[in-house]
KOLLO-165040 format. One record per residue (C-alpha): residue in three letters; x, y, z. Coordinates in Angstrom, 3 decimals, decimal comma. Each point is the difference from the previous one (the first is absolute). Layout:
N
 code       c1       c2       c3
  Ala        X        Y        Z
...
END
This chain:
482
 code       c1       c2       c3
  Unk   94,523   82,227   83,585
  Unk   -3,195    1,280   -2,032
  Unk   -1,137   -2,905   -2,012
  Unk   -1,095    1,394   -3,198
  Unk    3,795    0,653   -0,158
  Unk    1,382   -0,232   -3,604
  Unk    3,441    0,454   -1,882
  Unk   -0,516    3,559   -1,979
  Unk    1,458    0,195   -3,786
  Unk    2,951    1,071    0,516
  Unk    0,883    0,837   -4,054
  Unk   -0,782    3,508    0,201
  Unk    1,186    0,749    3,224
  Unk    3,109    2,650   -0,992
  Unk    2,867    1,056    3,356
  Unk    3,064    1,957   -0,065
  Unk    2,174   -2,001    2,164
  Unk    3,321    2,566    1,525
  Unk    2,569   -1,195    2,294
  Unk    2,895   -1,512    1,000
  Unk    1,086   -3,172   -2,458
  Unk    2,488   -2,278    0,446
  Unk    0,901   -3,917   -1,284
  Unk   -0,721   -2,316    1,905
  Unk    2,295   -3,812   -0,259
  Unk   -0,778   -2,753    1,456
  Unk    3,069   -2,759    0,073
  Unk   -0,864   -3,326    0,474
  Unk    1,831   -2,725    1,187
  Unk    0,238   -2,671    2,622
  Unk    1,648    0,564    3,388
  Unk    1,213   -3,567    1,157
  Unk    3,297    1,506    2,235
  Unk    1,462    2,453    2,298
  Unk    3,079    1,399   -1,042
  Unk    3,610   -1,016    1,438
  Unk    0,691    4,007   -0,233
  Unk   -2,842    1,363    2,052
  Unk   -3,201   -1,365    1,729
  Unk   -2,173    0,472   -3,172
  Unk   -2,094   -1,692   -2,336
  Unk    1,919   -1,456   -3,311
  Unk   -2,456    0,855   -3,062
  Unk    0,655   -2,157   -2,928
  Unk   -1,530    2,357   -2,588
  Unk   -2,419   -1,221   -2,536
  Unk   -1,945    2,761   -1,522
  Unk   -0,772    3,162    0,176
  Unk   -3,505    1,826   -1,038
  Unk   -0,499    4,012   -0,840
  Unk   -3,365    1,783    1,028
  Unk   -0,763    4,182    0,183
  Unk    0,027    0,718    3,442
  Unk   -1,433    2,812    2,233
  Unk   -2,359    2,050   -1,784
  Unk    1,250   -2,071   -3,054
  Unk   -1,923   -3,043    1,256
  Unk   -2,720    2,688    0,737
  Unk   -0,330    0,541   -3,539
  Unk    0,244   -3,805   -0,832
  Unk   -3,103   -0,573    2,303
  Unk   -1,581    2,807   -1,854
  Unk    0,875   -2,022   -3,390
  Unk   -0,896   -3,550    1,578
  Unk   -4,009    1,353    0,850
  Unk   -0,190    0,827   -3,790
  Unk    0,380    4,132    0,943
  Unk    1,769    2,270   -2,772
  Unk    2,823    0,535    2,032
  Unk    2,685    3,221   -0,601
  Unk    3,121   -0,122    2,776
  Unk    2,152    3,234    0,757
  Unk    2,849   -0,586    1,806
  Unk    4,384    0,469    0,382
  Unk    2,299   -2,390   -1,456
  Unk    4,288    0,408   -0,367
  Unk    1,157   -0,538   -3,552
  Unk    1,007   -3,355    0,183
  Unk   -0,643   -3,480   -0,711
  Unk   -2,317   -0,843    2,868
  Unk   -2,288    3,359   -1,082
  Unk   -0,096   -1,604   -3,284
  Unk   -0,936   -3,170    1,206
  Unk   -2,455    1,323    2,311
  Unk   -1,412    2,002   -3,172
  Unk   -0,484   -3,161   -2,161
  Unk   -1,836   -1,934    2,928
  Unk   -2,595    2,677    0,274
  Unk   -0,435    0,750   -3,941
  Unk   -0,597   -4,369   -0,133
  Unk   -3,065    0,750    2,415
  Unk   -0,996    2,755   -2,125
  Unk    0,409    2,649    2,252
  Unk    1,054    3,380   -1,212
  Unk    3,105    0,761    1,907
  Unk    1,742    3,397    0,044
  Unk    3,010    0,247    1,329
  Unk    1,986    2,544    1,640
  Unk    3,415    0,229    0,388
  Unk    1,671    0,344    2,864
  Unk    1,582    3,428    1,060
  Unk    3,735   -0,755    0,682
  Unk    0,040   -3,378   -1,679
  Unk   -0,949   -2,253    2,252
  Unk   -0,601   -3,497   -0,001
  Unk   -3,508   -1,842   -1,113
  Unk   -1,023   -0,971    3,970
  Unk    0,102   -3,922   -0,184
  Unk   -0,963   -2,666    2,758
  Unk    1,411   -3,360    0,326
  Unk   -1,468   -2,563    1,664
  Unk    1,927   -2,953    0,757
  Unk   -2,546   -2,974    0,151
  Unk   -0,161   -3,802    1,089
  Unk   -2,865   -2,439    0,221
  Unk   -2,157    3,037   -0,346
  Unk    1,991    1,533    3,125
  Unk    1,047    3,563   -0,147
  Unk    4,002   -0,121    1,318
  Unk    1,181    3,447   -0,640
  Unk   -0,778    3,084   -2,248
  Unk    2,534    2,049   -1,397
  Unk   -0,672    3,952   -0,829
  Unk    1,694    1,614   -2,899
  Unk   -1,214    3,740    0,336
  Unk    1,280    3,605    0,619
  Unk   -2,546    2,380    1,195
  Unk   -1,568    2,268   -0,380
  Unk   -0,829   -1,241   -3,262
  Unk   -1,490    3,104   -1,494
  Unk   -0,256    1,339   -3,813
  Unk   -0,658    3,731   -0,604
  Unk   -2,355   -1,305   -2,836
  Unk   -2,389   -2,007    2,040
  Unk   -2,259    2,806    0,898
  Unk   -0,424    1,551   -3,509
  Unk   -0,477   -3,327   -1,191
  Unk   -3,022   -0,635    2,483
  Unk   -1,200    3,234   -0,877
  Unk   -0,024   -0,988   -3,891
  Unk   -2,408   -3,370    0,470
  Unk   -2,019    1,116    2,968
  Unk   -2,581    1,289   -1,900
  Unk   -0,799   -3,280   -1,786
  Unk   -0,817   -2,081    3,588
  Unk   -2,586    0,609    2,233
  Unk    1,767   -2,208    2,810
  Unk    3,641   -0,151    1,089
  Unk    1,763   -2,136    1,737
  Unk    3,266    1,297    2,397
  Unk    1,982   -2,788    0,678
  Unk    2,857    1,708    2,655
  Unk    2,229   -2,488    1,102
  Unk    2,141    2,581    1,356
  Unk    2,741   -0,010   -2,841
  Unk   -0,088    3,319   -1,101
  Unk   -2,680   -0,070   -3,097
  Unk   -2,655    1,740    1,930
  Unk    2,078    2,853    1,578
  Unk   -2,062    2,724   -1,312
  Unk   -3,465   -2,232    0,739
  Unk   -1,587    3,403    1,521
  Unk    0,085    1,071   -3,586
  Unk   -1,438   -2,832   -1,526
  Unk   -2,818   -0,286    2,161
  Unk   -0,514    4,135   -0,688
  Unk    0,003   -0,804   -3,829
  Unk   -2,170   -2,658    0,590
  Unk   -2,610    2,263    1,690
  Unk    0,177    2,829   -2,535
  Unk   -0,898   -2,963   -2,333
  Unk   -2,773   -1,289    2,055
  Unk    1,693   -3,090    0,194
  Unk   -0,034   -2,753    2,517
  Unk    3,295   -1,091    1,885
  Unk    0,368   -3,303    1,702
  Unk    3,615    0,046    2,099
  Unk    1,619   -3,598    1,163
  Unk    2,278    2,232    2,874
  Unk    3,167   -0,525    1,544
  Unk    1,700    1,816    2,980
  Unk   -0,372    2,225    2,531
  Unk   -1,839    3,011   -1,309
  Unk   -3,414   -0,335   -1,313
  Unk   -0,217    3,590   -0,431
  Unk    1,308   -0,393   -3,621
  Unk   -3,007   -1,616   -0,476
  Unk   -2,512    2,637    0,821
  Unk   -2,421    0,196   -2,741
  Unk   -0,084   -3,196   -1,583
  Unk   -3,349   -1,876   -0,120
  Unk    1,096   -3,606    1,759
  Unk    3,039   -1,285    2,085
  Unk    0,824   -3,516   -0,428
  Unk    2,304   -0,233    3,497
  Unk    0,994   -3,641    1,771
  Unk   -0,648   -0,280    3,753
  Unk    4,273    0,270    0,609
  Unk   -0,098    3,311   -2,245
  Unk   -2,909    1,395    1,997
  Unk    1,600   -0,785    3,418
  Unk    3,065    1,665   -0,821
  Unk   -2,294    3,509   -0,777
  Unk   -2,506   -0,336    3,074
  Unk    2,146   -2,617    2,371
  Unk   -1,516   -2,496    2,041
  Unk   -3,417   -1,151   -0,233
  Unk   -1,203   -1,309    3,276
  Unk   -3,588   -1,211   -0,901
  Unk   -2,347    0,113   -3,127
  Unk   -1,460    2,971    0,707
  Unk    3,435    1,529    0,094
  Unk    0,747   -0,856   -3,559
  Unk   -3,510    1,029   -1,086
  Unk    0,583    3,560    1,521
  Unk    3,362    0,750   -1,284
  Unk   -1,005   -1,230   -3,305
  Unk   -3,199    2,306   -0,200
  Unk    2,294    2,694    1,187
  Unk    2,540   -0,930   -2,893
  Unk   -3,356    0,232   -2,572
  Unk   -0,560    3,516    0,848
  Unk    3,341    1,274    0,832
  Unk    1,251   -0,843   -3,555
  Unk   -2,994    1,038   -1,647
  Unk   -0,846   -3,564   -1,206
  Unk   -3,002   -1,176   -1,871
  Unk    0,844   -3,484    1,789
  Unk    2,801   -2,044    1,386
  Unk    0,752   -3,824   -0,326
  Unk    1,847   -1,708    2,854
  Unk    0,950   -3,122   -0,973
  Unk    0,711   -2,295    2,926
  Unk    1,510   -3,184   -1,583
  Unk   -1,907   -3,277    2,033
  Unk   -2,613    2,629    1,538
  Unk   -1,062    0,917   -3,457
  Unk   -0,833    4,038   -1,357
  Unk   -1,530    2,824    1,636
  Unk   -1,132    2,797   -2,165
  Unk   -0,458    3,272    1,562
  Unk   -2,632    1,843   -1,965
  Unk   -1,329    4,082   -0,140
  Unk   -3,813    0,141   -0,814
  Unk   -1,666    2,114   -1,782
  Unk   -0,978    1,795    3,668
  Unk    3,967    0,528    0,013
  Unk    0,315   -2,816    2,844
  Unk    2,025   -2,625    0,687
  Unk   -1,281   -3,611    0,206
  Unk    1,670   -3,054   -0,555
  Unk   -0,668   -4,124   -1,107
  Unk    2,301   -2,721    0,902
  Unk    0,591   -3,231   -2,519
  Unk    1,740   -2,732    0,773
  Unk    2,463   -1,820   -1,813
  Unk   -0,823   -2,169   -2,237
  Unk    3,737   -2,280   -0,942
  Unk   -0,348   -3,742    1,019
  Unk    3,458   -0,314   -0,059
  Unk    3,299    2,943    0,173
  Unk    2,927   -1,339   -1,826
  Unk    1,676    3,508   -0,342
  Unk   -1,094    3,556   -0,127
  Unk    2,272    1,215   -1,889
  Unk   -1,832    2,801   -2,120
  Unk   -3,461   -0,159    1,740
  Unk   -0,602    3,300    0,382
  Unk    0,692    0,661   -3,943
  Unk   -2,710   -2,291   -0,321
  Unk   -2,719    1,493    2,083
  Unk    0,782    3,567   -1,316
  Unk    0,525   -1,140   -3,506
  Unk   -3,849   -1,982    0,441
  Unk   -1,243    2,792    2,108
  Unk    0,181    2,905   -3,227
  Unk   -0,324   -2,436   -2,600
  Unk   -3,263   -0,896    1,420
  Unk   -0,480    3,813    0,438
  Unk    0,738    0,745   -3,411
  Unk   -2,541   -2,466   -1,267
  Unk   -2,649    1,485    1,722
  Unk   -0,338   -1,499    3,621
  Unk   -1,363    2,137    3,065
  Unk    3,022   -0,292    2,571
  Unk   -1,610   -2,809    2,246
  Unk   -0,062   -2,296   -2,607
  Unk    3,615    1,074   -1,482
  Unk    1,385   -0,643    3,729
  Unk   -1,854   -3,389    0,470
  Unk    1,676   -0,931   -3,598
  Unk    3,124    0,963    1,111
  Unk   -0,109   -2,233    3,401
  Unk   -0,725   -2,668   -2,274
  Unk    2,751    0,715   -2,431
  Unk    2,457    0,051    3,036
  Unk   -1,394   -3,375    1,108
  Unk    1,001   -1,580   -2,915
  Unk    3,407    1,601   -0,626
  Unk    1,711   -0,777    3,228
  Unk   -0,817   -3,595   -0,570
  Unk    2,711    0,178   -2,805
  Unk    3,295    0,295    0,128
  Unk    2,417    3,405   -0,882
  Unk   -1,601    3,169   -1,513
  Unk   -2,728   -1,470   -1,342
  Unk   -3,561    1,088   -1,704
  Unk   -3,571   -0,503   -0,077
  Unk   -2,395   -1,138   -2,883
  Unk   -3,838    1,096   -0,519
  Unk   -0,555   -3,597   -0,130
  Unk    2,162   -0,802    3,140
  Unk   -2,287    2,520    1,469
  Unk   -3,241   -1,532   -1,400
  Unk    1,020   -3,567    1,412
  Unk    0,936    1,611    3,545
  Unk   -3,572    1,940   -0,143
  Unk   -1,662   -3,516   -0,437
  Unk    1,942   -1,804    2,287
  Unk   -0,873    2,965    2,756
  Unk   -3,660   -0,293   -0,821
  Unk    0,258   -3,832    0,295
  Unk    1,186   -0,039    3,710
  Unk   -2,005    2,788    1,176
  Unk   -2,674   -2,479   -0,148
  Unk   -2,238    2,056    2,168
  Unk   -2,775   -1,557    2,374
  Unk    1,517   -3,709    0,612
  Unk   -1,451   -2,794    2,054
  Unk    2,043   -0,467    3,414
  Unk    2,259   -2,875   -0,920
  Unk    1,345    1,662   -3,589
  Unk    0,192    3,394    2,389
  Unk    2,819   -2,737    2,246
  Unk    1,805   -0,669   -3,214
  Unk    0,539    4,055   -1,430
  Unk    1,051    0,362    3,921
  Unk    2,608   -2,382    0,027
  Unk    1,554    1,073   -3,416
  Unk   -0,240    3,588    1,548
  Unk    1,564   -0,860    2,753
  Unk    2,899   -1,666   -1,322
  Unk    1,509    2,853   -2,725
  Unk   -0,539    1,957    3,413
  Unk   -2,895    2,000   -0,579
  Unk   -1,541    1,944    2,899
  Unk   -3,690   -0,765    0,732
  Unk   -2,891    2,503    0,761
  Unk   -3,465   -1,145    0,983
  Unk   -3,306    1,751    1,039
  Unk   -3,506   -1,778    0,212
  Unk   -3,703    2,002    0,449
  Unk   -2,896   -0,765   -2,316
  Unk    0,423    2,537   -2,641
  Unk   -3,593    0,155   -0,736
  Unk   -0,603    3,316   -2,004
  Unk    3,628    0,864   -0,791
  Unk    1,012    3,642    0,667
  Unk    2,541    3,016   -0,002
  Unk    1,013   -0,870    3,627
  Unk    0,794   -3,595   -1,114
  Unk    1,960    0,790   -2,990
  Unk    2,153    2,628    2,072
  Unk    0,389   -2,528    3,169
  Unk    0,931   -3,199   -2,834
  Unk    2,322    2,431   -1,721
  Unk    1,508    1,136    2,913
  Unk    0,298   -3,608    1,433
  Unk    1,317   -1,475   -3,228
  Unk    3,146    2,477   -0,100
  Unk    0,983   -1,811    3,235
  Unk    1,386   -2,914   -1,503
  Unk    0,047   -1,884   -3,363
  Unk   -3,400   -2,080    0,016
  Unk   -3,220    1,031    1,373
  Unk   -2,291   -2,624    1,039
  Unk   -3,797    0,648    0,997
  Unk   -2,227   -1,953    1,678
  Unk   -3,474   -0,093    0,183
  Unk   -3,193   -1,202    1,023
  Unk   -2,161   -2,052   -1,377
  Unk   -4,122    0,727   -0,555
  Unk   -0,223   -1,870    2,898
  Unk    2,343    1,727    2,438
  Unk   -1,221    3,447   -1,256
  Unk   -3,233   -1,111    0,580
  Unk    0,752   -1,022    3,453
  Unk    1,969    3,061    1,008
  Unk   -2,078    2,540   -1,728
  Unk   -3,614   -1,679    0,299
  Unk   -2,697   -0,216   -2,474
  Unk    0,509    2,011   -3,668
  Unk    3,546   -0,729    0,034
  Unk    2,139   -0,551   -2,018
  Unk   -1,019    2,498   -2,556
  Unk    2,342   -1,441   -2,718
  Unk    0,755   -3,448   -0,026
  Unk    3,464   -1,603    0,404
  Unk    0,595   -0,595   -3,005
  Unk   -0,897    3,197   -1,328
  Unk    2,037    1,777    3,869
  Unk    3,216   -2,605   -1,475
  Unk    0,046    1,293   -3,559
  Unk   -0,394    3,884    0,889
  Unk    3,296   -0,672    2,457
  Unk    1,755   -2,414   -2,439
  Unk   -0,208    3,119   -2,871
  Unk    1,702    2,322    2,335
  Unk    3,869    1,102   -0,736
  Unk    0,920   -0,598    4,045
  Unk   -1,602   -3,493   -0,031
  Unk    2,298   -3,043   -0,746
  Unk   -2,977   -2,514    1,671
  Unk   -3,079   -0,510    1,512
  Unk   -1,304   -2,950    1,650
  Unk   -3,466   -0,796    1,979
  Unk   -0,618   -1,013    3,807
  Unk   -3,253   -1,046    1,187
  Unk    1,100    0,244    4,187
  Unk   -1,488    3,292    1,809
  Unk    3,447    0,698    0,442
  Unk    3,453   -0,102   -2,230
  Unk    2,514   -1,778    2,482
  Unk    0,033   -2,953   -1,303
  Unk    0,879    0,983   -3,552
  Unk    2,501    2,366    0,925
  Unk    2,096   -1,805    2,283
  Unk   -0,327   -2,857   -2,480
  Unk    1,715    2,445   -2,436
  Unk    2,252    1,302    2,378
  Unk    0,349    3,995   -1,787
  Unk    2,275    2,447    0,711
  Unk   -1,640    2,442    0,493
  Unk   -3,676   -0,117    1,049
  Unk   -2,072    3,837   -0,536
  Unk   -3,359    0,956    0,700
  Unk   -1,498    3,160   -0,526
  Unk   -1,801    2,857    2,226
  Unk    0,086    0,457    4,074
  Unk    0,912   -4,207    0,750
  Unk    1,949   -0,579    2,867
  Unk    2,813   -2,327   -0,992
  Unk   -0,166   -2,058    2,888
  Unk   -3,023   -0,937   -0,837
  Unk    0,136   -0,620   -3,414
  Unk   -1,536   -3,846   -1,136
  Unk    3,344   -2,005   -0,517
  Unk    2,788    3,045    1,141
  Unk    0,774   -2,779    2,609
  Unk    1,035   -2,387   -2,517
  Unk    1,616    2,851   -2,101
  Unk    2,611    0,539    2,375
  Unk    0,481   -3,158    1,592
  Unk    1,444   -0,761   -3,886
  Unk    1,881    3,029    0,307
  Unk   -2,036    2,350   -2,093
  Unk   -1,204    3,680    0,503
  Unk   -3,802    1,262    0,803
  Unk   -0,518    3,224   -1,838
  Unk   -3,530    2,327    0,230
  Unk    0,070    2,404   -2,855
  Unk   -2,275    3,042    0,319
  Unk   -3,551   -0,044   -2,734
  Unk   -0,953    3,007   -2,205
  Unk   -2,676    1,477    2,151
  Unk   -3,332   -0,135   -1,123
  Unk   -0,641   -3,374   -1,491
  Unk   -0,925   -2,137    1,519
  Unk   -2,368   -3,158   -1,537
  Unk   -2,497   -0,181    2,059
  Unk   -0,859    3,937   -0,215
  Unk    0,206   -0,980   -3,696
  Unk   -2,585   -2,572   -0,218
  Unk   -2,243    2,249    2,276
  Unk    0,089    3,060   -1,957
  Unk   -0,877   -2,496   -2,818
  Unk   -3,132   -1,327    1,749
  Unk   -0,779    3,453    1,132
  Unk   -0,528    0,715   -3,636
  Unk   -1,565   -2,707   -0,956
  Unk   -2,720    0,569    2,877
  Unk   -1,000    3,607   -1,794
END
């Protein structure tokens, strides 16, 4: 996570939110019994609570961040469309509705709930739920919104999405689609894709490794004409999937950032509904998707359909920057391992001396970091450099080597050894995964031993070519000598 990182103003941020809306219940009660009738749960109702759901709680993420938020979507004339109508228009939103072709029902969702335990859900639809007036009426505002959010949930609002998308472009507008099914194609055009992990498995199939999943998604980018596309992976975090200005594909990993999932119900209304809010107010697309992970993070540590504040965002920013305290002495290093360790967190580490940091480094740490959830580096101190690499070395001194590393976006920690060699310090901290860079053998790797006696992996990940410090800090000298 960059640390300059801040919460955007969100109060002039405008979005057209279309898609599928339904109401979403929530009956609570206590389930104490199993019924004499059948082998299920008795639930002694209580209460019951009303929220917009689908791209309805889309919209009321929109309206949470502070963003002037206007919501398109297909409702039956009945009470629960009213109802539905009232919730949104109490959160300010501008809601237009459009009736259903054929009369159908307002698509509800009950959720039968106990001790904060989901027990069943009950669907009250009939699909396709379509209106002939949708399109016009998407037509009528587009002009007014420079980003749009597509919230398909597969219920029949977005049918004719192809021509939204092809309005959108005439308009020079920018489309951000939340997808659903099996066909992507629909899709082709639209500036970002917000899929899952299950909902891009069921369009590529199985992904047998990392690379796997980072080819199919670059082929995804280009195939559907994408300016980028966000794959969120629930515990493993986002990867966004970005064209350049060179019209290639590259992509950046972030990890998740929730201390705790109580439900994720709604999540990924959250993280488009931060995503173009932050857009709309003016944020470069890095810094919109590293908002949005955030925004996640906090949302799926409530329960239901929930939403996400500016100032739940600000206090998750601080608490981020807290933890990621950076260069730590050896024993607090022990302490952010355990606590890693224990929510499950999968440990990198790497060690060298880092003296004039480079292109080849920042690749190789980048690379290395996307391995797991924490990257760890170790390195040496004055004295060890000055051992290894004789007289005039270190260049930079550890502090200065520790705070370069520490500012890094792949870098959870860094932490000093003063040995020639690493092995004690990495079997002490007993990684994952342990990756050095260039032509290593792994066998012979300081500490690999110890790696896999604890059941971890040895990894050598290939340098940029060319850089290399020591040719650095000659060429340097070389000019110096002129």
């Amino acid at each position: 996570m960059s640390n300059n990182l801040q919460t955007p103003d969100y109060q002039n941020a405008r979005v057209l939110v279309v898609g599928d809306v339904m109401l979403d219940q929530f009956w609570q009660g206590r389930a104490s019994k199993i019924s004499p009738e059948a082998p299920v749960p008795v639930l002694n109702y209580q209460t019951t609570t009303l929220a917009p759901g689908g791209a309805g709680n889309v919209a009321m993420n929109l309206a949470a961040l502070g963003a002037q938020t206007t919501l398109i979507g297909v409702v039956g004339d009945d009470e629960h469309g009213q109802t539905l109508t009232q919730l949104l228009d109490q959160q300010g939103i501008h809601f237009i509705p459009c009736l259903s072709d054929d009369n159908k029902p307002t698509i509800s969702k009950i959720r039968l709930m106990s001790r904060h335990q989901q027990l069943l859900r009950v669907d009250r639809e009939q699909l396709p739920m379509t209106s002939a007036r949708l399109l016009e009426t998407v037509s009528d505002y587009l002009a007014d919104f420079d980003y749009i959010i597509a919230s398909d949930y597969a219920k029949g609002a977005l049918v004719d999405i192809p021509a939204i998308l092809a309005l959108a472009k005439l308009h020079g507008k920018r489309v951000l689609v939340d997808p659903k099914g099996t066909d992507f194609s629909r899709y082709q055009g639209a500036f970002l894709l917000t899929p899952n992990l299950p909902e891009f498995r069921a369009i590529v199939g199985a992904l047998d490794s990392e690379t796997d999943l980072v080819e199919r998604a670059t082929e995804m980018t280009e195939a559907l004409d994408l300016s980028a596309l966000l794959l969120t992976r629930s515990e493993a975090g986002m990867t966004v999937f970005l064209r350049t200005v060179e019209d290639h594909i590259t992509h950046i990993h972030h990890r998740a950032q929730a201390k705790e999932v109580f439900d994720v119900t709604g999540a990924g209304d959250t993280v488009i509904a931060v995503l173009t809010a932050s857009l709309a107010a003016g944020c470069e697309l890095d810094t919109a998707v590293e908002l949005a992970n955030i925004g996640a993070g906090v949302v799926v540590g409530k329960l239901g359909t929930a939403t996400v504040t500016p100032r739940e965002i600000d206090t998750a920013l601080n608490e981020s920057r807290f933890i990621r305290q950076g260069f730590l002495k050896e024993e607090q290093l022990m302490r952010e391992l355990e606590k890693a360790k224990v929510k499950g967190e999968t440990i990198v580490m790497t060690n060298g001396c880092f003296d004039i940091l480079h292109n080849g480094h920042v690749n190789y740490l980048s690379q290395a970091a996307q391995l797991g959830d924490r990257l760890l580096v170790a390195i040496n101190t004055d004295e060890s450099v000055a051992r290894l690499k004789g007289p005039g070395r270190p260049a930079n001194h550890l502090k200065s080597r520790a705070n370069v590393l520490a500012a890094l976006r792949a870098v959870d920690w860094v932490v000093a050894f003063d040995e020639d060699t690493p092995t004690r310090i990495i079997k002490d901290c007993a990684p994952d995964f342990l990756v050095k860079g260039g032509d290593n053998d792994p066998d012979k790797i300081p500490g690999a031993a110890e790696v896999r006696a604890q059941g971890g992996e040895v990894l050598v990940m290939d340098y940029v070519e060319g850089f290399s410090t020591t040719h650095t800090i000659e060429r340097i000298m070389g000019q110096d000598g002129e």
